[in-house]
C-alpha positions as CSV (number, residue, x, y, z in Angstrom):
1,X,94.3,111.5,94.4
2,X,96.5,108.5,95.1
3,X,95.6,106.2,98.0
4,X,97.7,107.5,101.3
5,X,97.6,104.7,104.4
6,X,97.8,108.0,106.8
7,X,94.9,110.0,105.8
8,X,93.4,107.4,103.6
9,X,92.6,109.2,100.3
10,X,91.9,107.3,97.3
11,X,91.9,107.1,93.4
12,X,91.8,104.8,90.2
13,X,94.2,102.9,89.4
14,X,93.5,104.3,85.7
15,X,92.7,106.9,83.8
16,X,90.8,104.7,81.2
17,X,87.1,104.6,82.4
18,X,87.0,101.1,81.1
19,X,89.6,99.5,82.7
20,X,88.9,101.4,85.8
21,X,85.0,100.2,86.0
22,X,86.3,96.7,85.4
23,X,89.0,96.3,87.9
24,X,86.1,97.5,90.3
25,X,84.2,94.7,88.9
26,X,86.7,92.2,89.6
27,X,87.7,93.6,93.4
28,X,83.8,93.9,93.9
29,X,83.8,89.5,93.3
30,X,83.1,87.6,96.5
31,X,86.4,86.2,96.9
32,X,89.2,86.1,100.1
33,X,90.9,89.6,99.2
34,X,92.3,90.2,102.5
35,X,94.8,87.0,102.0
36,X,96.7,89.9,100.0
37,X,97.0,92.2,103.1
38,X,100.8,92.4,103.8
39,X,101.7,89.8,101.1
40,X,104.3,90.0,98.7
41,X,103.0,89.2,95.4
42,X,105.4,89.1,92.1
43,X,103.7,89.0,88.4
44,X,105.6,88.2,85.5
45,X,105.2,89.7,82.2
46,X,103.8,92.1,84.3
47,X,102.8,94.6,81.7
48,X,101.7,92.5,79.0
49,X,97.6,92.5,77.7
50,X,96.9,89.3,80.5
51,X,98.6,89.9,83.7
52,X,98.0,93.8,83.7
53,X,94.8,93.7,84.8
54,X,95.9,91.2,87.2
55,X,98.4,93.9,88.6
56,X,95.7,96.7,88.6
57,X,93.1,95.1,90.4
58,X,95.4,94.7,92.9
59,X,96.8,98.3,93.1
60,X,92.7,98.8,93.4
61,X,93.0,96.3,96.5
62,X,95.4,98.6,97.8
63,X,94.1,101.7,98.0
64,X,90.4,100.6,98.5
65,X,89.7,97.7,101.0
66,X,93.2,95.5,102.4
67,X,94.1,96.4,105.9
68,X,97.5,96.3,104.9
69,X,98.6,96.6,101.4
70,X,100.1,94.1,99.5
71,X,103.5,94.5,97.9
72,X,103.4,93.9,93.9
73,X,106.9,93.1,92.3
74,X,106.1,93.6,88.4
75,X,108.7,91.8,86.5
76,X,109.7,93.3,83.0
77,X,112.1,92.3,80.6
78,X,111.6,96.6,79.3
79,X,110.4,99.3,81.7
80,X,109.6,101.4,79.0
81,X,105.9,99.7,78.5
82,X,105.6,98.9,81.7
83,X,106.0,102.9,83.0
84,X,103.7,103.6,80.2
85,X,100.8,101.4,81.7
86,X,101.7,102.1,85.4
87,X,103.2,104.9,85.5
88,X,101.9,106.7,88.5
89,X,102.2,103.5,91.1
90,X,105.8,103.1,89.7
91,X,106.9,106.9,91.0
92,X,104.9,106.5,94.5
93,X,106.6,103.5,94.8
94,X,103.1,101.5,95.1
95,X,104.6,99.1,92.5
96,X,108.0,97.8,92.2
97,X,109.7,97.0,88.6
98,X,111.6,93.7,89.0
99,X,113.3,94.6,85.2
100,X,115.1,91.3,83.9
101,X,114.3,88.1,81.5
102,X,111.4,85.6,83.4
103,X,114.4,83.0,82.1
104,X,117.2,84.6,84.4
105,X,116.9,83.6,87.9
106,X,115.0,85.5,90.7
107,X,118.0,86.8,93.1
108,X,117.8,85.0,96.3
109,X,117.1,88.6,98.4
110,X,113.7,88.7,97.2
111,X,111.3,86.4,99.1
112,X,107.3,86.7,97.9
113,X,104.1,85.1,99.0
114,X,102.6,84.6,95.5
115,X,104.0,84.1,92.2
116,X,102.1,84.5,89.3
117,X,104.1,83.3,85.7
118,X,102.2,85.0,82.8
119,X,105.3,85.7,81.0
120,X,105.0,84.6,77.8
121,X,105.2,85.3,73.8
122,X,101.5,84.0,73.2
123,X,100.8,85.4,69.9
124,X,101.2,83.8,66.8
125,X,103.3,86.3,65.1
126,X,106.2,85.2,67.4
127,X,105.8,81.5,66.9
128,X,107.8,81.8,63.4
129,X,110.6,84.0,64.1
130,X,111.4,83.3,67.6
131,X,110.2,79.4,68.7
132,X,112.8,79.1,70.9
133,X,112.5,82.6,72.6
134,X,108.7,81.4,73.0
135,X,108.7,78.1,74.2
136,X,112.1,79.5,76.5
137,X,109.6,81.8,78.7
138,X,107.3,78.2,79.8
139,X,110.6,76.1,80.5
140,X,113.0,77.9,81.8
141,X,111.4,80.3,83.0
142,X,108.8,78.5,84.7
143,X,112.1,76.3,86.5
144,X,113.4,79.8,87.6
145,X,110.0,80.6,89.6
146,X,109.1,77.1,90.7
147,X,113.3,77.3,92.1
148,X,112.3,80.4,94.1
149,X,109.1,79.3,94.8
150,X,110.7,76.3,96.4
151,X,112.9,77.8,99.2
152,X,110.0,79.9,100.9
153,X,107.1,78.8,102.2
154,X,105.4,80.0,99.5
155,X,101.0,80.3,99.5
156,X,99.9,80.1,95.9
157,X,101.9,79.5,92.4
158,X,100.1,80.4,89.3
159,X,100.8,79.5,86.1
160,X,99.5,80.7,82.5
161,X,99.3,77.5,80.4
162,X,96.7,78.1,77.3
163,X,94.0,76.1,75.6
164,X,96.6,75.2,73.3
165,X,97.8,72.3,75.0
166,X,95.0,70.3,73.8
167,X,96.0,70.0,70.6
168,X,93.5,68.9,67.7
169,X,91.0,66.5,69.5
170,X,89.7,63.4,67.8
171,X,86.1,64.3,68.1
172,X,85.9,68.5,67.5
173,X,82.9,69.0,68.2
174,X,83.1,67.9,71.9
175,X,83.4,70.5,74.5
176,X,86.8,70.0,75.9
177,X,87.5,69.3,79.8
178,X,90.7,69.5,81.5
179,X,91.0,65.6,81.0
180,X,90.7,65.6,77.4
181,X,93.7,66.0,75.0
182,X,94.3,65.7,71.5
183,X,97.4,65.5,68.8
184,X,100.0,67.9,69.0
185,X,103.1,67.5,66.1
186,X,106.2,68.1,68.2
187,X,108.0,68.6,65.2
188,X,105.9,71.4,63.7
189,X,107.9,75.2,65.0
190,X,104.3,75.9,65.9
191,X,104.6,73.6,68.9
192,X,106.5,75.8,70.7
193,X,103.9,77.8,72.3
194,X,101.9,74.4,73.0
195,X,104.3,72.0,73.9
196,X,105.9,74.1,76.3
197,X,103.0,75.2,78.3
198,X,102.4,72.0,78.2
199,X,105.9,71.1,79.7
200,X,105.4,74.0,82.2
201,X,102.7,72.6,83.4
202,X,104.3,69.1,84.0
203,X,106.7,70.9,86.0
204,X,104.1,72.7,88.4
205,X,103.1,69.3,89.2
206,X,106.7,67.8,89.7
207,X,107.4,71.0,91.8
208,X,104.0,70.3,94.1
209,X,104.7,66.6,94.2
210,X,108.0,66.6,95.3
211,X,108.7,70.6,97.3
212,X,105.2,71.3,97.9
213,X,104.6,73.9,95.8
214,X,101.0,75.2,95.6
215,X,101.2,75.3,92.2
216,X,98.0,75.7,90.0
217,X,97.4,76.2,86.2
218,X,95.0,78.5,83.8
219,X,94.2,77.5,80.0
220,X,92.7,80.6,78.9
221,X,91.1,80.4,75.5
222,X,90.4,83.2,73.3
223,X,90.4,86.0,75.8
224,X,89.9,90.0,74.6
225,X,89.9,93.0,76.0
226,X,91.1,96.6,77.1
227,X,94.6,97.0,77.1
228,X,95.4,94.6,74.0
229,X,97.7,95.6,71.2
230,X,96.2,96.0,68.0
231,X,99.1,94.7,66.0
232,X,98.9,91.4,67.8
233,X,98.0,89.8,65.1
234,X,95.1,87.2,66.4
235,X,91.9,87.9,65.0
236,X,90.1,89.5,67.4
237,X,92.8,92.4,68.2
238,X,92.7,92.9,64.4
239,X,88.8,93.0,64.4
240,X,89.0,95.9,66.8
241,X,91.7,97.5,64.8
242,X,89.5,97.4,61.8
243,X,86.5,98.6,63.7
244,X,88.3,102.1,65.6
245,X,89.6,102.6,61.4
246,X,85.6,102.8,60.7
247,X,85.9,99.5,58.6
248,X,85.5,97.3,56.9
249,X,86.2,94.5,59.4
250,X,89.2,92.0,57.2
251,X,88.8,88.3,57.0
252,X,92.4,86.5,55.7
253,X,90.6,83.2,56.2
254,X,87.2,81.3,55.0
255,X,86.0,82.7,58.2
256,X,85.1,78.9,59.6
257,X,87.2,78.0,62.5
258,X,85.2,78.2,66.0
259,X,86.3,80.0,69.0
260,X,85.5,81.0,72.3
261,X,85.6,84.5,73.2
262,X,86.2,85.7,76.9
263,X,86.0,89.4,78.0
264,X,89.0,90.2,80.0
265,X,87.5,91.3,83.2
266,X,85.7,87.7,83.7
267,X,88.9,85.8,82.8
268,X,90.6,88.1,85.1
269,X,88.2,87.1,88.3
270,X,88.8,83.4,87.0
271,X,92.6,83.4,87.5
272,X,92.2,85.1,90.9
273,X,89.8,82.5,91.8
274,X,92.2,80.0,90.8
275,X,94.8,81.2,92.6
276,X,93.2,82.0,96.0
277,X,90.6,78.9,95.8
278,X,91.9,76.4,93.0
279,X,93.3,72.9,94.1
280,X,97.2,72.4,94.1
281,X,98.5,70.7,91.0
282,X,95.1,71.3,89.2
283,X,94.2,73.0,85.8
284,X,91.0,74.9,84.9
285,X,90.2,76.3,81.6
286,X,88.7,79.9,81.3
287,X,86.8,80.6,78.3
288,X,83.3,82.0,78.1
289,X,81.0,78.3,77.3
290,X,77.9,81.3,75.8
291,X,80.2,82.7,73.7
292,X,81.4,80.2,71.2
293,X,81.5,81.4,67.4
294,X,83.0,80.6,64.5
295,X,85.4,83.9,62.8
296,X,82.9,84.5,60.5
297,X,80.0,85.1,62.5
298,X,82.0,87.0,65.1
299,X,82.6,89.2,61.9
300,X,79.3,89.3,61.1
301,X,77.9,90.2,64.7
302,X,80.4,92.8,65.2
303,X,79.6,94.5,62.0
304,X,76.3,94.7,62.0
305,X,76.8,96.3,65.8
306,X,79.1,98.8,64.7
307,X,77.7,99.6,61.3
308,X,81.0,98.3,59.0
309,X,81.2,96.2,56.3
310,X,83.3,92.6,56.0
311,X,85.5,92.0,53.6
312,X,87.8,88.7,52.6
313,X,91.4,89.3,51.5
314,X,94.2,87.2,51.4
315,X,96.9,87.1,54.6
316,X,100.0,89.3,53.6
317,X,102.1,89.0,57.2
318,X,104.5,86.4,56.4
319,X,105.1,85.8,60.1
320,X,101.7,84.5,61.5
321,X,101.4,80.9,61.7
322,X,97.6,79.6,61.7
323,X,96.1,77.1,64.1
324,X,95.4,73.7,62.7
325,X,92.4,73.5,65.3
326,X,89.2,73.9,63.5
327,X,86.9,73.9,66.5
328,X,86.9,74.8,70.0
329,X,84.4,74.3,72.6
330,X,85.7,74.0,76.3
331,X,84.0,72.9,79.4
332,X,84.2,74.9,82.5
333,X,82.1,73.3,84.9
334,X,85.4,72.8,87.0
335,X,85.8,76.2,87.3
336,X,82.2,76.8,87.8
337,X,82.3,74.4,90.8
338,X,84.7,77.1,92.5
339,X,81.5,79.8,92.2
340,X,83.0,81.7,88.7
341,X,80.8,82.2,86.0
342,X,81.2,84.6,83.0
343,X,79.0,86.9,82.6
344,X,79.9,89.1,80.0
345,X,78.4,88.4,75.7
346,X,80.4,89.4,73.0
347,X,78.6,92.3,72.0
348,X,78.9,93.9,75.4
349,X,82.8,92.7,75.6
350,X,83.0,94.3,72.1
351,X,81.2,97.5,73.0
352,X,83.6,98.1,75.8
353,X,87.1,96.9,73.9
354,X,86.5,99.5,71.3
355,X,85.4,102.0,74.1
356,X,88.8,102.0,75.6
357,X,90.1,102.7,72.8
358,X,88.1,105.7,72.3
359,X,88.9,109.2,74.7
360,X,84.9,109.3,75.4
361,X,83.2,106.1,77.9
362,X,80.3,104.4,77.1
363,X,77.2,104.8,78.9
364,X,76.2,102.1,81.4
């Protein structure tokens, strides 16, 4: 059944069990839901592995507990994947595809309450044969929604910036807070995903400062989940792909660069808190502080859950440029402070990936 305001019928969102227990986990998080009733809320890169969830929980909003629903404006440079993932709410009309390039303006006709900019090429594989299309979604796209954003009194702006803007610290094995920043080479291609969230998030600060935007920034880390593709290309989609193949799990590398790993569904509460509670022109990293590993031992632990082997080969993709951070720790105490904690481990964020993937659900 689909959610109907006149007789007041309901549904998931999903037909994945997964995703649909987790967006109930997310709705089910005491935060100020009801700001959504009657709001008109635009997502960019609406489809992509990030803001999906984002755009699910609050189709789940919809049909479950606003008094008025909220209007979600998905923007999509192809409707194909989009229709793919939302299907259903696209033919009722419970979602609206906004189908254009985040770095063409907005037209002027459409007038929203949030914005939230997760638009982006944020895997490595692109970084190589398309820097400029990469760092081209943080700048100029970012200027097209802070333009928009500034001619309507607009209530919350949130932008996807990335733990990468950090760089490679002096001391690594300090746990990194949203004052600390390290070396980035501007002239290496690779910058282009960094420097340019980087830029965008100079920008949401320009924009606050001077129009009074109430713009706010995330720096996810590591985050993994339902919904991501398994040719992406970062190590822990390709874990997963290696695991649903019955093994072995692949390592291209000596295994020793550390990582934190966040399960989707807590990231996604994170960047709602953020948004609804966060402090204009303030960052807050989200990444799981309990879940810190280096490759190798996330190898190991998944392996010895899922009864696979590891095995080390060398790297044949050409494309994917690796990160010349060897360790990362971050702090979240100042998104702790706005009452969000994760709370899911890596083996049950594992169990549940590799779940969704699978046609039968995990037990609880």
């Amino acid at each position: 059944m689909r959610w109907n305001w006149r007789n007041g019928r309901t549904s998931p969102v999903t037909s994945n069990p997964i995703i649909a227990e987790d967006v109930a986990r997310i709705a089910s998080a005491n935060l100020p839901w009801e700001n959504f009733a009657g709001a008109s809320v635009l997502v960019t890169g609406a489809a992509g592995f990030l803001p999906a969830y984002l755009v699910e929980t609050l189709l789940h909003l919809n049909r479950t507990s606003l008094s008025r629903p909220a209007r979600i404006v998905a923007l999509v440079r192809n409707a194909a994947p989009a229709l793919a993932r939302f299907g259903d709410p696209v033919q009722s009309r419970e979602l609206d595809l906004l189908v254009q390039d985040v770095t063409e303006p907005i037209p002027e006709s459409y007038r929203f309450d949030y914005i939230i900019h997760a638009a982006s090429q944020a895997s490595p594989r692109y970084y190589a044969v398309d820097p400029v299309g990469t760092l081209s979604a943080n700048v100029f796209g970012t200027r097209n929604l802070l333009t928009a954003a500034q001619r309507q009194p607009l209530r919350g702006f949130l932008f996807f910036s990335s733990g990468d803007v950090y760089g490679v610290s002096s001391d690594p094995l300090r746990a990194i807070g949203e004052k600390d920043y390290g070396y980035v080479d501007c002239t290496d291609f690779r910058s282009c995903y960094g420097e340019s969230k980087r830029m965008g998030e100079t920008m949401c600060v320009a924009w606050a400062k001077q129009y009074g935007v109430p713009a706010r920034m995330v720096r996810p880390f590591h985050t993994y989940g339902p919904g991501m593709r398994l040719d992406d290309g970062r190590v822990f989609a390709d874990f997963v792909r290696d695991i649903l193949s019955g093994g072995p799990i692949v390592l291209h590398s000596d295994g020793s660069a550390v990582r934190s790993f966040c399960y989707l569904a807590d990231a996604t509460e994170a960047f709602f808190r953020v948004l609804l509670q966060g402090f204009t022109g303030e960052a807050y990293n989200v990444a799981n502080p309990n879940a810190v590993a280096s490759i190798a031992g996330l190898a190991q632990r998944l392996a010895e859950l899922f009864q696979v082997q590891v095995e080390r080969r060398g790297r044949s993709d050409n494309h994917y440029v690796s990160s010349p951070i060897p360790f990362t720790s971050p702090a979240t105490a100042k998104i702790e402070a706005l009452g969000w904690s994760s709370r899911t481990s890596i083996e049950e964020g594992f169990a549940r990936t590799v779940a969704s993937y699978r046609p039968v659900p995990i037990s609880s």
